[in-house]
C-alpha positions in Angstrom: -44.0 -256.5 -170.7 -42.7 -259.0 -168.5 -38.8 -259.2 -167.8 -38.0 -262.4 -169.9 -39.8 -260.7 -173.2 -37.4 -257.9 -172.2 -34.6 -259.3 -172.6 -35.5 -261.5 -175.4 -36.5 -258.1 -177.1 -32.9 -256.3 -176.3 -31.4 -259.6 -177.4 -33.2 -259.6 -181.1 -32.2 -256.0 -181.3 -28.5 -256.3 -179.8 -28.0 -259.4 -182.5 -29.5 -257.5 -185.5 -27.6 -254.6 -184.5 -24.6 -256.6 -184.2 -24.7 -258.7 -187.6 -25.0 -255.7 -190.3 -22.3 -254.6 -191.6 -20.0 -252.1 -190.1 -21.1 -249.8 -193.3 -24.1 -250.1 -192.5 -23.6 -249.5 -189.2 -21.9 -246.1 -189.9 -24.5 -245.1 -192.1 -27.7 -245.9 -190.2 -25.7 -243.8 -187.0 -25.0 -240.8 -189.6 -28.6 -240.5 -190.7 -29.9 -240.9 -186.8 -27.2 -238.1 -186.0 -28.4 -235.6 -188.9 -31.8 -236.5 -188.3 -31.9 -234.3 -184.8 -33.0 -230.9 -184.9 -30.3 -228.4 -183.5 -32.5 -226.3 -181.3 -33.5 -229.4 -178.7 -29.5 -230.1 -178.9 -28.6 -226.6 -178.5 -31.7 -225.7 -175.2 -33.4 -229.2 -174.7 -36.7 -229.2 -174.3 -37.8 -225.6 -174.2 -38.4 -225.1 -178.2 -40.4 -228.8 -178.6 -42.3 -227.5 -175.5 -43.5 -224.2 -176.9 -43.9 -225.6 -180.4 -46.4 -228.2 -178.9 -47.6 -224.8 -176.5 -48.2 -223.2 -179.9 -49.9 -225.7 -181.9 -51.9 -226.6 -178.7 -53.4 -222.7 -178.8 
């Protein structure tokens, strides 16, 4: 991807960010937040590594 398709990308992004509502907003950043699981908060990557260690074996 060169540099100009970038920045148009960020820019699309940045703008439809930008023109929902702040409700909206709030909501979509509430469901992202709950949506993490507490173990990669809590120790990082350690438990997705062994999960993907386990499945692997």
């Amino acid at each position: 991807m060169s540099g100009n398709d970038y920045l148009k990308f960020m820019t699309e992004q940045i703008v439809s960010y930008i023109d929902l509502p702040p409700e909206e907003r709030k909501k979509k950043h509430n469901e992202k937040k709950s949506n993490k699981i507490v173990a990669n908060r809590w120790f990082g990557i350690l438990p997705f590594a062994y999960r993907t260690w386990r499945k692997k074996g």
